[in-house]
LUMMIVO-371501 format. One line per field, with one value per residue (C-alpha): residue number from 0; chain; z, y, x. Coordinates in Angstrom, 3 decimals. Each point is the difference from the previous one (the first is absolute). Layout:
# LUMMIVO-371501
num <- [NUM	...]
cadena <- [A	...]
Z <- [Z	...]
Y <- [Y	...]
X <- [X	...]
# end
This chain:
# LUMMIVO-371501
num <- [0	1	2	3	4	5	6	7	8	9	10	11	12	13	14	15	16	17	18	19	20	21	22	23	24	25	26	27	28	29	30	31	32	33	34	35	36	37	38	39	40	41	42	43	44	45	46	47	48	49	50	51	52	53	54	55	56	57	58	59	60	61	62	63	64	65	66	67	68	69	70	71	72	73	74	75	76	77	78	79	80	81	82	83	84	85	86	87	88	89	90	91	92	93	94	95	96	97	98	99	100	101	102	103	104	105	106	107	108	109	110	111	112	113	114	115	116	117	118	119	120	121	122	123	124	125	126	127	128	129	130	131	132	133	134	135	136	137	138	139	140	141	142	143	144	145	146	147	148	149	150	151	152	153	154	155	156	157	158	159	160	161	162	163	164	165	166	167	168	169	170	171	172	173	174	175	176	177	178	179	180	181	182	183	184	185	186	187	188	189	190	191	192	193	194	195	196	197	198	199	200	201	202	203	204	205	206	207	208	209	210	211	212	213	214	215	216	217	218	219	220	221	222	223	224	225	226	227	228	229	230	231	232	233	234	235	236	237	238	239	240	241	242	243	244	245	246	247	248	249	250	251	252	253	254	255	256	257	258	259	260	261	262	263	264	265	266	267	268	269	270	271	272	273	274	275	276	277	278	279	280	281	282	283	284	285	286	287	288	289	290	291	292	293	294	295	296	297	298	299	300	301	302	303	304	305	306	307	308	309	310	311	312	313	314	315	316	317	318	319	320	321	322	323	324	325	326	327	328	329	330	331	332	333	334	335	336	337	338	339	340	341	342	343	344	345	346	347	348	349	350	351	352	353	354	355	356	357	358	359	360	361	362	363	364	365	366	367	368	369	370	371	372	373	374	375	376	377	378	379	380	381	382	383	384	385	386	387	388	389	390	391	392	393	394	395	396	397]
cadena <- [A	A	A	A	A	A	A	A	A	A	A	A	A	A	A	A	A	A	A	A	A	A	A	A	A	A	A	A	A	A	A	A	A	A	A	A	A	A	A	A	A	A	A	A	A	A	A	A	A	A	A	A	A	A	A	A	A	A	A	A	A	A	A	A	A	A	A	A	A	A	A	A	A	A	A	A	A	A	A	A	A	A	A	A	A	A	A	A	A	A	A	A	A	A	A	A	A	A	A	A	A	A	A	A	A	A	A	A	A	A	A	A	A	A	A	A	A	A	A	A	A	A	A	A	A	A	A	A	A	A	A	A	A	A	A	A	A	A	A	A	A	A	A	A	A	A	A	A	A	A	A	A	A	A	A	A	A	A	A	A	A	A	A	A	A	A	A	A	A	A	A	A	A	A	A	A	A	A	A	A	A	A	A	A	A	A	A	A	A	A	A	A	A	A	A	A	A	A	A	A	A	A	A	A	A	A	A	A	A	A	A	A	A	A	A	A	A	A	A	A	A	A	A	A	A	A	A	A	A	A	A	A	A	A	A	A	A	A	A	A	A	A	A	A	A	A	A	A	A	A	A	A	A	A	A	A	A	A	A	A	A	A	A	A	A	A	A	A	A	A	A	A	A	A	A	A	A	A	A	A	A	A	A	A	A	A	A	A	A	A	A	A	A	A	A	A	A	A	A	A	A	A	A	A	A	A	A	A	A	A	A	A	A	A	A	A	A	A	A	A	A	A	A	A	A	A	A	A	A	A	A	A	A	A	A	A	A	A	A	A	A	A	A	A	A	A	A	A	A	A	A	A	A	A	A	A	A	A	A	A	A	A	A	A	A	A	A	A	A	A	A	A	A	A	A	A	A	A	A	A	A	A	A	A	A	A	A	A	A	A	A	A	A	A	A	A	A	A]
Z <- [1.283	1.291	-1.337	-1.088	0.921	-1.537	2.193	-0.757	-0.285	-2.176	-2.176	-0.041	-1.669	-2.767	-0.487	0.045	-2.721	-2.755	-0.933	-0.265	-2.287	-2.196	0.258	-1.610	-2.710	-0.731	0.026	-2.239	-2.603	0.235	-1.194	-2.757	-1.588	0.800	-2.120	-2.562	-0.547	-0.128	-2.158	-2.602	0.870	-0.875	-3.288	-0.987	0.331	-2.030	-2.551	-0.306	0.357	-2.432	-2.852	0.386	0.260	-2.917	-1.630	0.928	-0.695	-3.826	-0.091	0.069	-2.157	-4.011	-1.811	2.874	0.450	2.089	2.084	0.314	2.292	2.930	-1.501	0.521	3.330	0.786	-1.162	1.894	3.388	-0.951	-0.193	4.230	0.571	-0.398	-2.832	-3.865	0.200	0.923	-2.951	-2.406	1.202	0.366	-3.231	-1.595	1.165	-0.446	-3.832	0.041	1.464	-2.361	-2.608	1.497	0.264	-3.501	-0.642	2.732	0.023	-1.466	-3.648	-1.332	-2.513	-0.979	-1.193	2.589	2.672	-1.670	-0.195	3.752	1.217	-2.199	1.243	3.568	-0.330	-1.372	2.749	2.852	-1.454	0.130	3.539	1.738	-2.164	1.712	3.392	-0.181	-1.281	3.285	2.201	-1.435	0.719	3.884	0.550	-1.285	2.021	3.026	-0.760	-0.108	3.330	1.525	-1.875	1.955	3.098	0.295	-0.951	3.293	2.850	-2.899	-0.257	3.071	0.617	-2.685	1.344	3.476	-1.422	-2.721	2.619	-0.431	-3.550	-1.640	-3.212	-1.141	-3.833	-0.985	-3.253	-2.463	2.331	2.719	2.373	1.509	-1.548	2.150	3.027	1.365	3.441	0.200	-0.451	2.944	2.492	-0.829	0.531	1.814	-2.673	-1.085	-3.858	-0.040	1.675	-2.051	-3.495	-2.655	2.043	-1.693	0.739	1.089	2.861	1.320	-0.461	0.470	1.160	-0.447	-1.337	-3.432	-0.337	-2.853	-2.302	1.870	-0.688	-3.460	-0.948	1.980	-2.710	-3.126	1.303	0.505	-3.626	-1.641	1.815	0.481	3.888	3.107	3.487	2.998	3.604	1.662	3.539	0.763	3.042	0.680	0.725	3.811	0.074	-0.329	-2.462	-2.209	-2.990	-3.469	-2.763	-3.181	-3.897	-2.281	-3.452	-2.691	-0.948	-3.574	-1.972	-2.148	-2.827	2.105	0.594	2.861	2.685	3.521	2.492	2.543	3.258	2.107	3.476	2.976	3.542	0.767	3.576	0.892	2.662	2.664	-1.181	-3.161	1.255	1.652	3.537	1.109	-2.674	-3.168	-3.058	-2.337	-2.507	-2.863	-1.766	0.973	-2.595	-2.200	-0.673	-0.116	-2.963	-2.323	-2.554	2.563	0.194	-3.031	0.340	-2.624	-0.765	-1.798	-1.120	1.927	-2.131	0.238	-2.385	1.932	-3.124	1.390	0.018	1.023	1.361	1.304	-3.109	1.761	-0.782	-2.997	2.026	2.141	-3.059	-1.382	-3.513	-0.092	-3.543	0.271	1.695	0.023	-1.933	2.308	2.596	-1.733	-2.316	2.815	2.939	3.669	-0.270	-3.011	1.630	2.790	0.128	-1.758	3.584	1.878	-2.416	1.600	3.495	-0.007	-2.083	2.143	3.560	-1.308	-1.059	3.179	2.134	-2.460	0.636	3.446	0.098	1.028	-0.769	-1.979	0.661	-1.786	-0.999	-3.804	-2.612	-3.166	-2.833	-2.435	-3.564	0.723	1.765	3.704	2.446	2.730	3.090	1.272	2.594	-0.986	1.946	-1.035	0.401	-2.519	-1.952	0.890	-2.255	2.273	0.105	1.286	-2.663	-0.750	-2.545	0.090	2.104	1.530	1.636	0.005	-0.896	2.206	-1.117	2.607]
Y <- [-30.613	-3.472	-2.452	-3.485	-2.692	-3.419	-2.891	-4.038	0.780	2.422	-1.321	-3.541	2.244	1.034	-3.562	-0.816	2.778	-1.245	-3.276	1.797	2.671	-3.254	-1.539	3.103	0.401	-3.342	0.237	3.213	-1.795	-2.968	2.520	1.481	-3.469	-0.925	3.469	-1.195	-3.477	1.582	2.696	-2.630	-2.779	3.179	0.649	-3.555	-0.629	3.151	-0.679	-3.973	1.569	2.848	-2.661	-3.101	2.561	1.787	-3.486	-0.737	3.167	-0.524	-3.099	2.107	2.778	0.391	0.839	0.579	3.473	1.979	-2.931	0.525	2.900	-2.727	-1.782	3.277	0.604	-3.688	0.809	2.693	-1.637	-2.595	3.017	1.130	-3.702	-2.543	2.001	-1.303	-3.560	0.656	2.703	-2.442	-2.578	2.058	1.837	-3.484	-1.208	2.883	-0.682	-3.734	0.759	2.526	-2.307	-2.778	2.654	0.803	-4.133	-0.594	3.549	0.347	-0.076	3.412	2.554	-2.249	2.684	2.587	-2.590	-0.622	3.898	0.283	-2.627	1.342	3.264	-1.648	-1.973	2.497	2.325	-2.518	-1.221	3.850	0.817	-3.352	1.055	3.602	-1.839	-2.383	3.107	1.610	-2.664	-0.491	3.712	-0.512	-2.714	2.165	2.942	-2.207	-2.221	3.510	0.989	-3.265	0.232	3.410	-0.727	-2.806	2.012	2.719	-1.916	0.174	3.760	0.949	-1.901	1.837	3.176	-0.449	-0.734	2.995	1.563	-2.750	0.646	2.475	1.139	1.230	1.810	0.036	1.932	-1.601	1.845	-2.042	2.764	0.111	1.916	-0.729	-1.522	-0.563	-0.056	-3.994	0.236	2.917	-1.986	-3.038	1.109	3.651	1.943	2.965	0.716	3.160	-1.715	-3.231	1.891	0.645	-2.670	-3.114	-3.112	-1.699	2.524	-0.660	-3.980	-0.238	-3.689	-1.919	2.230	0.722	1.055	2.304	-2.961	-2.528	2.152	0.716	-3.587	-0.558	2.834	-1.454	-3.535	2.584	1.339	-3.460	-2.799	2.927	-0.658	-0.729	-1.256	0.157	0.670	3.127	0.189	3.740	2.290	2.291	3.675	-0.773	-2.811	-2.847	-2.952	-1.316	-2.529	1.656	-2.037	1.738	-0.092	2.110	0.576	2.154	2.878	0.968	3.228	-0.141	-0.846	-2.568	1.936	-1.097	2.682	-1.551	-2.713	-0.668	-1.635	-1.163	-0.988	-1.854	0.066	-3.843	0.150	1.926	2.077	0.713	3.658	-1.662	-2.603	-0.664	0.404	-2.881	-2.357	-0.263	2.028	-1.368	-2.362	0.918	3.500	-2.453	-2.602	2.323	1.565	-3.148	-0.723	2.518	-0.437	1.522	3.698	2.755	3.249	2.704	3.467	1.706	3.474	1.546	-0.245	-2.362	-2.660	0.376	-0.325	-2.326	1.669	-3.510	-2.973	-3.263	-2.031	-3.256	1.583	-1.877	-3.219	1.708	0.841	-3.743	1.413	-1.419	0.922	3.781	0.573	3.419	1.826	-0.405	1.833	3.304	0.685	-1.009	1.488	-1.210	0.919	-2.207	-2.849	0.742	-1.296	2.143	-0.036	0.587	3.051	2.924	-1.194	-0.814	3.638	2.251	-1.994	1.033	3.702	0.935	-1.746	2.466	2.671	-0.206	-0.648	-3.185	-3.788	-1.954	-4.079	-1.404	-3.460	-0.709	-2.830	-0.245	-2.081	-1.789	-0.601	-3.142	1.812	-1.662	2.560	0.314	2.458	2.148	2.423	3.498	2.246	2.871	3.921	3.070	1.342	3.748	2.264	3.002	2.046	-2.844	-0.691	-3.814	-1.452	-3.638	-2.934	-2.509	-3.432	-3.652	-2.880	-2.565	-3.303	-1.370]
X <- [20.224	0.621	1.398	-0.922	2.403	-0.724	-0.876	-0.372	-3.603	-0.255	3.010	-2.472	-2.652	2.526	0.794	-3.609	-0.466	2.971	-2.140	-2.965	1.388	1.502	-3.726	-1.294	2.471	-0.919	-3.092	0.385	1.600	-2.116	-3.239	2.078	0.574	-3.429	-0.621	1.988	-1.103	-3.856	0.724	1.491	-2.784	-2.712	2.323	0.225	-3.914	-1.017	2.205	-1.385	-3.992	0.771	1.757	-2.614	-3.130	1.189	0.156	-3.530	-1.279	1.584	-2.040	-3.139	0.710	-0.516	3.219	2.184	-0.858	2.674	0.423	4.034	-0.571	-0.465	2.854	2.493	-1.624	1.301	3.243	0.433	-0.931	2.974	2.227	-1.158	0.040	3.238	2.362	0.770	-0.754	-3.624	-0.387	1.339	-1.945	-3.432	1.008	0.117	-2.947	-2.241	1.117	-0.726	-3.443	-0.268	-0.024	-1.582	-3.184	-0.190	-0.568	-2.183	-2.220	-3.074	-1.118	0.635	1.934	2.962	2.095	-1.140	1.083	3.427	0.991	-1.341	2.207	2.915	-0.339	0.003	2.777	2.287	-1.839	1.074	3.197	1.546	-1.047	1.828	2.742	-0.324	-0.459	3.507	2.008	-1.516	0.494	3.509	0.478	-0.918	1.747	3.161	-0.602	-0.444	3.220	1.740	-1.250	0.875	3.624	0.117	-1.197	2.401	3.048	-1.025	2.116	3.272	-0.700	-0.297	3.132	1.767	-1.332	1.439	3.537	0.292	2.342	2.806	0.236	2.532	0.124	3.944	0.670	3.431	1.597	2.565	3.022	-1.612	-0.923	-3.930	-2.690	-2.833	-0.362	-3.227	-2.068	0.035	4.036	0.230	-1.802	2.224	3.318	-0.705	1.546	-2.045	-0.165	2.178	2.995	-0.050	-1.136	3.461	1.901	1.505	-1.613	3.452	0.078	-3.379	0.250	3.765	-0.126	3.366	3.683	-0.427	-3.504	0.367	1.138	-2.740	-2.765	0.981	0.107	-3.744	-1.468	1.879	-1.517	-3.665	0.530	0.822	-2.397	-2.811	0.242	2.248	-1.335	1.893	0.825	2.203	1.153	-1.265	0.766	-3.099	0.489	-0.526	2.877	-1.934	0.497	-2.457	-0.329	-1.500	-1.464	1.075	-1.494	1.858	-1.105	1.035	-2.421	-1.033	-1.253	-2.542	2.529	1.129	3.589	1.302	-0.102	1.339	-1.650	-2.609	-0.048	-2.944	1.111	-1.281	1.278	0.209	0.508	-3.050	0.981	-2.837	-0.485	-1.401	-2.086	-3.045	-0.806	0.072	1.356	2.264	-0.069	-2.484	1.776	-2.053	2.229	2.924	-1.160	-1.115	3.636	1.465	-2.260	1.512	-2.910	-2.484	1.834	0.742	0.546	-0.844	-0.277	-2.490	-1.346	-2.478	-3.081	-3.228	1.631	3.524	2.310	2.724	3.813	1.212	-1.535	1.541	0.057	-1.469	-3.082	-0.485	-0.218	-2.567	-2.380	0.891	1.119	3.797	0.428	-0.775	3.418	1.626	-2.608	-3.174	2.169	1.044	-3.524	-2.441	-1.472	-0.735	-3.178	-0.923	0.735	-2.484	-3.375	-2.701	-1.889	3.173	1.215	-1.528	0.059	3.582	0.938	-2.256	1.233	3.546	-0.750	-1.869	3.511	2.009	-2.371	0.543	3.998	-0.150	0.863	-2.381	-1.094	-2.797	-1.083	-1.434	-0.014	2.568	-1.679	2.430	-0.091	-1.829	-2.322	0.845	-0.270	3.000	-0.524	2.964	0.725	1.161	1.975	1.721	0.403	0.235	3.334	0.161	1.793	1.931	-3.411	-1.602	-2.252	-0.409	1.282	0.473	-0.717	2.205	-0.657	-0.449	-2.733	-0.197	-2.376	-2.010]
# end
C-alpha cells in the first residue's frame, strides 16, 4: 500500500483546516447561548402574559371564580425561568393582584368572593413555597456536581501516586505485623521477609537505633503523632529519603496495642514516576498533612464495626467533645452517607469476593451535618481457612 508522505502543500491545508475547526466551535457555542438567551426570553414573556392576563381576566369575572389556577401556572413558569427570586417575586405579585381584583371586580357575592380569593391565596401561596424548596433543591444537587467535578484533576492525581504510599503495623514488642503492597514497591522488600522483624533493623539509621526508635514511639504514644525523615537503602542498593508518620494504634477499648506508619519515598525514583516527568506532588502533601490519613480496622459486615480507628476521627466528623467513646461504640459505616452506604459496602464485598484490594471514593457526614469526601482503600483479614474476617485500611480526605 503506498504511502503518504506530507508535503508543504498538503501540510498548508492542515493549517488552513485548524481555524476553521476553531470558527465552528465558535460558532457552536455561539447558537447554544443564543439557545439559552431565547429559551429564557420565551420563559420570561409567558410568565409576564400568564400573570397580567390573569389579572385582567379577574377584572371580568364575578367572585373570582378559580381564577388562581392561572396564577399557579405563572408560578410555575418562574420556576423554568430565572430560579427563587422570580418565584418570590411572581408569587408576591400574583397575591397583590389577587387582592387588588377582589376591590376592583365586579359587583357580586361578597362573601363568595372573599372565600374564593382565600382559597386562592392559600392555594398560590403553598405551591411557590413548593417551587423555592425545589429550586433550592437543584441548585444543591448542581453545587454538588460542580464541587465534584472540580475535585476530578486532585483525584486522578491521587490515583496516579497510590503506589508511593506504604502502609507499616507494628506490635507493642515493636516487630511488623503487616506490611503492605505500597511499602513493597518502596523499599523492594517483599512482605514475608520484612514481616516479625523489629523495626530498628529495617530503619537502622544512626548507632543506637533500638533506643532511637523507642524514644520516636514513646514521643508517638504521648503527643498522638511523630513526623520525620529516614535515610533508607532499598533492597537493590539504592538510597532514598522516606517521609515518616508514626502513630500509636488503639483497640476498641482504646488499649494501646502497637503503632502505625504511613511512608512516602521523597526522592521519587524514576520507577515511581511518570514517563516523562516528576512524581505527582499531590500523596506527598497529603502525608505531610497528618490530619488527611487514618487507618482502621473493622469487622467484615455492612456496618464495618470498627476494631480501632485513628482517633483524629473526631476532628474529621467536627464533634471534639465526643472523644474516646465515638471510636469504640460506632461503626464506619454510620458515618457514611445514606446514598453512599450501599455503594461503598457492596464495592468492598464484591473486591473481597474476588481476593482482591478494595479503593472506593464516598462522603462522611459529621455531626453538623457537613459532608467530607474520602478515599478508601483497604483489603480483607483472612482467618487460616481463608474465610474473611476483618478489614484493614486507611481514609484519606480529599
Amino acid at each position: 500500500m503506498p504511502q503518504v508522505v506530507p508535503t508543504p502543500w498538503t501540510m498548508g491545508i492542515i493549517a488552513q483546516d485548524v481555524p476553521i475547526l476553531q470558527t465552528m466551535e465558535s460558532i457552536g457555542k455561539h447558537v447554544e447561548d443564543f439557545r439559552s438567551s431565547a429559551r429564557s426570553s420565551v420563559l420570561g414573556f409567558l410568565t409576564l402574559f400568564v400573570l397580567f392576563g390573569t389579572f385582567i381576566l379577574d377584572t371580568g369575572l364575578p367572585d373570582g371564580i378559580a381564577i388562581w389556577v392561572p396564577y399557579s401556572t405563572a408560578i410555575v413558569l418562574a420556576l423554568l425561568w430565572d430560579g427563587a427570586r422570580t418565584i418570590a417575586s411572581v408569587t408576591a405579585a400574583a397575591l397583590v393582584l389577587l387582592l387588588i381584583g377582589l376591590w376592583i371586580g365586579p359587583l357580586g357575592d361578597f362573601q363568595l368572593a372573599a372565600v374564593n380569593r382565600a382559597i386562592g391565596a392559600a392555594t398560590i401561596t403553598s405551591l411557590g413555597l413548593a417551587c423555592l424548596y425545589v429550586e433550592r433543591t437543584r441548585r444543591q444537587l448542581l453545587q454538588s456536581h460542580d464541587e465534584l467535578a472540580s475535585s476530578q484533576h486532585q483525584l486522578h492525581s491521587f490515583v496516579d501516586d497510590m503506589h508511593n504510599v506504604g502502609i507499616v503495623l507494628v506490635n507493642l514488642r515493636g516487630r511488623v505485623t503487616e506490611w503492605n503492597q505500597g511499602a513493597q514497591v518502596l523499599t523492594g522488600y517483599p512482605s514475608d521477609d520484612i514481616k516479625g522483624r523489629p523495626l530498628y533493623r529495617i530503619f537502622p539509621g544512626k548507632a543506637n537505633a533500638a533506643a532511637r526508635w523507642g524514644h520516636i514511639c514513646r514521643r508517638a504514644r504521648h503527643e498522638r503523632k511523630v513526623v520525620r525523615q529516614e535515610i533508607f537503602q532499598r533492597r537493590d542498593g539504592s538510597w532514598c529519603v522516606m517521609h515518616m508518620v508514626v502513630k500509636p494504634l488503639h483497640n476498641r477499648l482504646r488499649r494501646h496495642q502497637g503503632y502505625s506508619l504511613v511512608i512516602h519515598n521523597l526522592t521519587s525514583p524514576p520507577s515511581l514516576t511518570k514517563e516523562g516527568g516528576s512524581a505527582s506532588p499531590f500523596a506527598s502533601l497529603l502525608l505531610r498533612n497528618t490530619r488527611d490519613v487514618l487507618l482502621y480496622r473493622c469487622r467484615f459486615e455492612p456496618r464495618r464495626t470498627l476494631d480501632y480507628i485513628d482517633a483524629a476521627i473526631t476532628q474529621w466528623l467536627d464533634d471534639p467533645g465526643a472523644g474516646e467513646g465515638a471510636i469504640h461504640t460506632h461503626a464506619l459505616g454510620d458515618w457514611v452517607h445514606p446514598l453512599d452506604r450501599d455503594r461503598a459496602w457492596n464495592t468492598i464485598e464484591e473486591a473481597v469476593t474476588a481476593r482482591r484490594p478494595y479503593v472506593l471514593v464516598y462522603r462522611l457526614v459529621s455531626v453538623t451535618g457537613h459532608e467530607k469526601w474520602v478515599w478508601d482503600e483497604g483489603e480483607a483479614v483472612t482467618s487460616d481457612d481463608g474465610r474473611a474476617i476483618g478489614l484493614k485500611g486507611f481514609l484519606a480526605r480529599l
